[in-house]
C-alpha positions as CSV (number, residue, x, y, z in Angstrom):
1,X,0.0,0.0,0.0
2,X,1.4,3.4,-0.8
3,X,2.3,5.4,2.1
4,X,-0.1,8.4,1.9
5,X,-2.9,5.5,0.8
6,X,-1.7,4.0,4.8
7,X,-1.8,7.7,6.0
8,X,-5.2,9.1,4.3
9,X,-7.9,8.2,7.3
10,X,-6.8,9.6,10.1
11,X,-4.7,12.7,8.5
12,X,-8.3,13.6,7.0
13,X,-9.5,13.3,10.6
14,X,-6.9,16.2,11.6
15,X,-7.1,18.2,8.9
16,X,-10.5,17.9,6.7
17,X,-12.3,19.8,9.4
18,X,-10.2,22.5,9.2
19,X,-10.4,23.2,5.7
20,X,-12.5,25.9,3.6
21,X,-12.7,27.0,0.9
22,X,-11.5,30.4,0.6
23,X,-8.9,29.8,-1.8
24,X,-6.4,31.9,-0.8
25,X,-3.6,30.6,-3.2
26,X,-0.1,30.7,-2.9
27,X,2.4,33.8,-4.2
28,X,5.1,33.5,-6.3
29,X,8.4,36.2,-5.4
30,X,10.3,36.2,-8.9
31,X,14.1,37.0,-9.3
32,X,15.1,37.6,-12.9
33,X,18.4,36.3,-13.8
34,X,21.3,35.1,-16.2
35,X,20.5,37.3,-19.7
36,X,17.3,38.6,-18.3
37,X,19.0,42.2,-18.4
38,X,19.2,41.9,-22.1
39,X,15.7,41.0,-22.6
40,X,14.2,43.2,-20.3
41,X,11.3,44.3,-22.8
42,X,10.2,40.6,-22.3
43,X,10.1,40.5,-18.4
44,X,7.0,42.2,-17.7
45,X,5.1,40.0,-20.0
46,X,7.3,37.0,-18.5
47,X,6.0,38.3,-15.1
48,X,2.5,39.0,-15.6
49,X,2.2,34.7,-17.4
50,X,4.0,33.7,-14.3
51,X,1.5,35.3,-11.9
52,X,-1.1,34.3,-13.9
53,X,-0.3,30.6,-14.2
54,X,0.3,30.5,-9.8
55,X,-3.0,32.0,-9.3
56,X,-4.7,29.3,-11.5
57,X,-2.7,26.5,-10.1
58,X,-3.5,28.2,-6.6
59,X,-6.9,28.2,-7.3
60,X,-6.9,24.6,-7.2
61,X,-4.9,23.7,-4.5
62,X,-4.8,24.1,-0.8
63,X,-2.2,26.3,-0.2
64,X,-1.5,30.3,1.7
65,X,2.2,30.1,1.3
66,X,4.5,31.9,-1.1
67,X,7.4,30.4,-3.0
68,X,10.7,31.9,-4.4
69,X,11.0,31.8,-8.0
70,X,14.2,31.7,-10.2
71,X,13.5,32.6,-13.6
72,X,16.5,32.5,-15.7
73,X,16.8,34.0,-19.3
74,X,19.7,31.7,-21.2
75,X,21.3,30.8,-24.3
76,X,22.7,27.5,-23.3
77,X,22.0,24.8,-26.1
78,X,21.0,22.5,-23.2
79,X,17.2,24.5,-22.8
80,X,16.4,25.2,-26.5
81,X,12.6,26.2,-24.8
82,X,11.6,26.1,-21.9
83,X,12.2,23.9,-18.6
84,X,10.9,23.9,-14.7
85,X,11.4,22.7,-11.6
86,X,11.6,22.7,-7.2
87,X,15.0,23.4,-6.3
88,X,14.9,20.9,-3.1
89,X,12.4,18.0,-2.1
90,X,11.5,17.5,1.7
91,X,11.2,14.2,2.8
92,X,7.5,12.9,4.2
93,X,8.1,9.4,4.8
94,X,8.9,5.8,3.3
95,X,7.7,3.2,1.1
96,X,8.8,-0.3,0.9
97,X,12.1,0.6,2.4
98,X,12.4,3.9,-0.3
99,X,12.2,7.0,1.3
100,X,9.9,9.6,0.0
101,X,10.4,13.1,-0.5
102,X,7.9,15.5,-2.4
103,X,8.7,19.4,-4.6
104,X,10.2,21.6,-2.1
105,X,7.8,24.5,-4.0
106,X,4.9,22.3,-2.7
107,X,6.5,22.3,0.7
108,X,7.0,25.8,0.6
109,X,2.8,27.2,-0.1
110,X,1.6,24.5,1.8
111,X,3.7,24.7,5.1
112,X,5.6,28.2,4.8
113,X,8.7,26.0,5.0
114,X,11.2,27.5,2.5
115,X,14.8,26.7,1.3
116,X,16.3,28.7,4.0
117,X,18.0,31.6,1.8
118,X,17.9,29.9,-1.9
119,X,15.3,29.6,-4.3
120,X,12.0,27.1,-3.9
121,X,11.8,26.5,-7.9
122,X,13.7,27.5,-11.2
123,X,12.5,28.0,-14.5
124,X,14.8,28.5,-17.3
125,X,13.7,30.2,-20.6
126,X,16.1,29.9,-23.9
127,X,16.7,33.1,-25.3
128,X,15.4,32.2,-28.8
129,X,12.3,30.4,-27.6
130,X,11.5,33.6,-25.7
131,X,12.2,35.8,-28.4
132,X,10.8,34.0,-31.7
133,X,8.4,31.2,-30.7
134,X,6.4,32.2,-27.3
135,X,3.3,34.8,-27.9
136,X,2.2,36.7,-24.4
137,X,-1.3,36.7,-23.9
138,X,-2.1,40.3,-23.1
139,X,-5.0,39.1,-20.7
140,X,-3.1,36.3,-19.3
141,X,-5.8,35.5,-16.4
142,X,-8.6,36.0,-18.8
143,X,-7.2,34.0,-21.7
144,X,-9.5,34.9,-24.2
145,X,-7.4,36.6,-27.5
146,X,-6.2,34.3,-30.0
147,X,-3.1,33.3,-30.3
148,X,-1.1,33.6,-33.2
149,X,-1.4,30.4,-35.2
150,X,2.5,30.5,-35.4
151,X,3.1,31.3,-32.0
152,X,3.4,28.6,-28.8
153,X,1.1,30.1,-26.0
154,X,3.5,31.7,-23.6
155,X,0.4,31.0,-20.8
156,X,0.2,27.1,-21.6
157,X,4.0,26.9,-20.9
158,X,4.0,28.6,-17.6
159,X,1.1,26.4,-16.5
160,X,3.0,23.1,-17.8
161,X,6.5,24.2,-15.9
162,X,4.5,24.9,-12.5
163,X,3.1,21.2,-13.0
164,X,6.7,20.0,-12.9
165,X,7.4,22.3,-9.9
166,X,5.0,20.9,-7.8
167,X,4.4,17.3,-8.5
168,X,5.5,16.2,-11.7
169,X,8.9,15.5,-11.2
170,X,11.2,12.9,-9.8
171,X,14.5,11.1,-10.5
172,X,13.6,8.2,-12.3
173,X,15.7,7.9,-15.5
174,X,13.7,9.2,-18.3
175,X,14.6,5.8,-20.6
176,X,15.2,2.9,-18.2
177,X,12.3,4.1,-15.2
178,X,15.7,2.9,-12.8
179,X,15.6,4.7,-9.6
180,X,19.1,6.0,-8.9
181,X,19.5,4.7,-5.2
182,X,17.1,4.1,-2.5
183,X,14.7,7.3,-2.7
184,X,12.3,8.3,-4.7
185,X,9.3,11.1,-5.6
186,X,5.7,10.8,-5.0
187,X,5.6,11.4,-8.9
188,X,8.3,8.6,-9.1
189,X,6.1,6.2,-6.5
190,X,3.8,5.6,-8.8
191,X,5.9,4.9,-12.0
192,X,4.9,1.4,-13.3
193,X,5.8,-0.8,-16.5
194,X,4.7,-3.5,-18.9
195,X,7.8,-4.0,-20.2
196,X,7.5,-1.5,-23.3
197,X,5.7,1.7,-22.3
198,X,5.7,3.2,-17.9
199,X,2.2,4.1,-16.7
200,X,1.8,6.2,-13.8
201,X,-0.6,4.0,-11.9
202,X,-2.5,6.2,-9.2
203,X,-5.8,5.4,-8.2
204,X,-7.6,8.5,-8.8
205,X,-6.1,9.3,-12.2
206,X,-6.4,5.5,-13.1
207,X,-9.9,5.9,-12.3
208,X,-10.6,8.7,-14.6
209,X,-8.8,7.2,-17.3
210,X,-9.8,4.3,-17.5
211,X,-6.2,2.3,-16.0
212,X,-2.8,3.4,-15.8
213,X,-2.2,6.7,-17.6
214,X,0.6,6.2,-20.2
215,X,3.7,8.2,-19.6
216,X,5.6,10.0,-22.9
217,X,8.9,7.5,-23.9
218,X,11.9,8.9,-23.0
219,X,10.5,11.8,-21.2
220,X,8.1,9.6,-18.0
221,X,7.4,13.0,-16.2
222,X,4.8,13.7,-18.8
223,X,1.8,11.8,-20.1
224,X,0.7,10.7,-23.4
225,X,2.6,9.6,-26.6
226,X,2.6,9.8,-30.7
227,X,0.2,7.4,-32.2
228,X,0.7,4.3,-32.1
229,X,1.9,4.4,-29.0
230,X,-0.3,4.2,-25.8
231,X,-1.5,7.6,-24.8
232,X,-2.2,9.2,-28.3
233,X,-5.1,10.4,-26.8
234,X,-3.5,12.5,-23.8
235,X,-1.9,14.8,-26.7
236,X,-4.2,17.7,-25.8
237,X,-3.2,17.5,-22.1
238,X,-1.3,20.7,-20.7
239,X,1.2,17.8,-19.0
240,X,1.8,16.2,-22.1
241,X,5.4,15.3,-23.1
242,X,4.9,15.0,-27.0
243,X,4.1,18.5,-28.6
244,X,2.5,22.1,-27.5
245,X,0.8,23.4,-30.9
246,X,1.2,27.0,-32.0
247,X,-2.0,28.4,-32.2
248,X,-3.4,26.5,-29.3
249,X,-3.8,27.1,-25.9
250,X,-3.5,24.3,-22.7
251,X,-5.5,23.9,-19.5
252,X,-5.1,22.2,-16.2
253,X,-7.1,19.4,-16.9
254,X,-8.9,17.3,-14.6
255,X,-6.2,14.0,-15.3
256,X,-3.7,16.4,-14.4
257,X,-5.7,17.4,-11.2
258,X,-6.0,13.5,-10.2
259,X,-2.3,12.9,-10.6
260,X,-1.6,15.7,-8.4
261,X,-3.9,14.3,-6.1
262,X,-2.3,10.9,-6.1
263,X,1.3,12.7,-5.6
264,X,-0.2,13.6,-1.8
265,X,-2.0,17.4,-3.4
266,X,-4.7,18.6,-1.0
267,X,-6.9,20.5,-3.9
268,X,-10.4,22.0,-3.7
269,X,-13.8,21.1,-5.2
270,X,-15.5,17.5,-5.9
271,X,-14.0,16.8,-8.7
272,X,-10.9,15.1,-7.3
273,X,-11.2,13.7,-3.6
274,X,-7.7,14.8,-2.2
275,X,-5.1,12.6,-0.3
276,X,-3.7,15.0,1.4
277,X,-0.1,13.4,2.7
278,X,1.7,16.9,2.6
279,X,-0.6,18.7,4.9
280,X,-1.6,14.7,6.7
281,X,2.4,14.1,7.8
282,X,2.5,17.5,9.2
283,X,-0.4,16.7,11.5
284,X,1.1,13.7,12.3
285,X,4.6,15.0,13.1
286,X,5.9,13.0,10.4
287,X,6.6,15.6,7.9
288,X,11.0,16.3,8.4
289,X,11.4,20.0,7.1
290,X,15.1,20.6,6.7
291,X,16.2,17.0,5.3
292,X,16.1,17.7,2.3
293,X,17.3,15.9,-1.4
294,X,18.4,18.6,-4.3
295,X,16.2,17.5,-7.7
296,X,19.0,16.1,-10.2
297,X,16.9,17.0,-13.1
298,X,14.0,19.6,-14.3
299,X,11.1,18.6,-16.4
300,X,10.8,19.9,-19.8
């Protein structure tokens, strides 16, 4: 049995009564850096998509907190778009003799826990993907102009990256599905295989889909893959690891809610029964702030 699946009774004793839903959200305090003084004309718009995409996230989950942002402009060949992740993971418990650690950005709105001086979560940008392919909605909460059909929706991007920030991430290796010693996500706890494709294989986002959601080949911290694959289907999904059309904008979807939800996310609403392990260990005393495991690799 997964460990917040042992956990989920009595943490929604302590916590469910406590809960409303005023939907605070979380903040996000962004620090510009690497080129980001050359492309200043950019970083209001940058800013304003940022905001944007942590209030709609933060409309969704249980969270007050605020986390530190990183956003770095570059022109390293290594981030030819755009990538995202939590600087840190905090541990909240084991599993089958694995410890577990969850996003440090999810530790940081949900308990007020931060890294102590560094930055909760990164997100690099590549210099040419800012300036030639990303289009800046001018109402970026509103999200109703159209988007340039040869344009990739600056807005979906933003909302993608903060999926990797706070759940969506782990150190699995992106071919293989090996874990690299004896620790792992709550992303990577639910990393299955048949042998050919990995699933992830919660319960709530396997019940919405219908079984295990197929994870992108080569790339398991996203879902869905290229006909013929498994997952053609998932294509459309913001957390997809296959393609973002131009012209096209990208929503939290309600798969992408469940697997949050099955990563240990308290969210709102009815539409996704939470787990909540982040908020359940710290009721329990069981959540260890300060132990904490640097993420060795950021979700594209």
């Amino acid at each position: 049995m997964k460990l917040a699946s042992r956990l989920f009774v009595f943490a929604a004793i302590l916590t469910g009564p406590c809960l409303t839903d005023a939907r605070a959200g979380f903040s996000v305090d962004i620090t510009f850096t690497g080129l980001a003084s050359d492309y200043s004309s950019y970083l209001d718009e940058v800013t304003a998509g940022i905001q944007a995409a942590a209030a709609d996230w933060g409309s969704k989950i249980v969270s007050s907190g605020s986390m530190s942002l990183q956003v770095n402009i570059t022109d390293d060949p290594s981030v030819p778009r755009a990538n995202g992740g939590s600087a840190y993971t905090t541990f909240v418990g084991t599993d089958g003799g694995l410890s577990v650690w969850q996003q440090g950005a999810l530790t940081a709105i949900t308990t007020g826990s931060t890294a102590g001086g560094g930055f909760d979560a990164i997100i690099n940008i590549g210099v040419n993907y800012l300036v030639n392919e990303l289009w800046f909605d001018p109402d970026p909460v509103s999200r109703v102009a159209v988007v340039p059909l040869d344009r990739t929706d600056a807005q979906s991007v933003f909302l993608h990256e903060f999926g990797h920030i706070l759940f969506m991430n782990g150190w699995r290796h992106w071919l293989t599905g090996e874990l690299p010693g004896d620790y792992e996500s709550t992303f990577d706890q639910h990393v299955t295989t048949d042998g050919s494709t990995f699933y992830f294989d919660g319960e709530r986002a396997s019940a919405l889909y219908g079984g295990p959601v197929p994870l992108t080949s080569g790339n398991i911290m996203h879902i869905g893959n290229a006909a013929p694959d498994p997952g053609s289907d998932l294509l459309s999904d913001l957390m997809n690891g296959v393609v973002f059309h131009r012209g096209s904008r990208y929503y939290i979807s309600e798969l992408d809610l469940a697997i949050a939800a099955d990563t240990g996310i308290l969210l709102y609403g009815p539409n996704v029964v939470p787990e909540p392990s982040s908020l359940a260990l710290l009721g329990v005393g069981l959540l260890v702030v300060g132990a904490r495991r640097r993420v060795v690799r950021r979700a594209a």
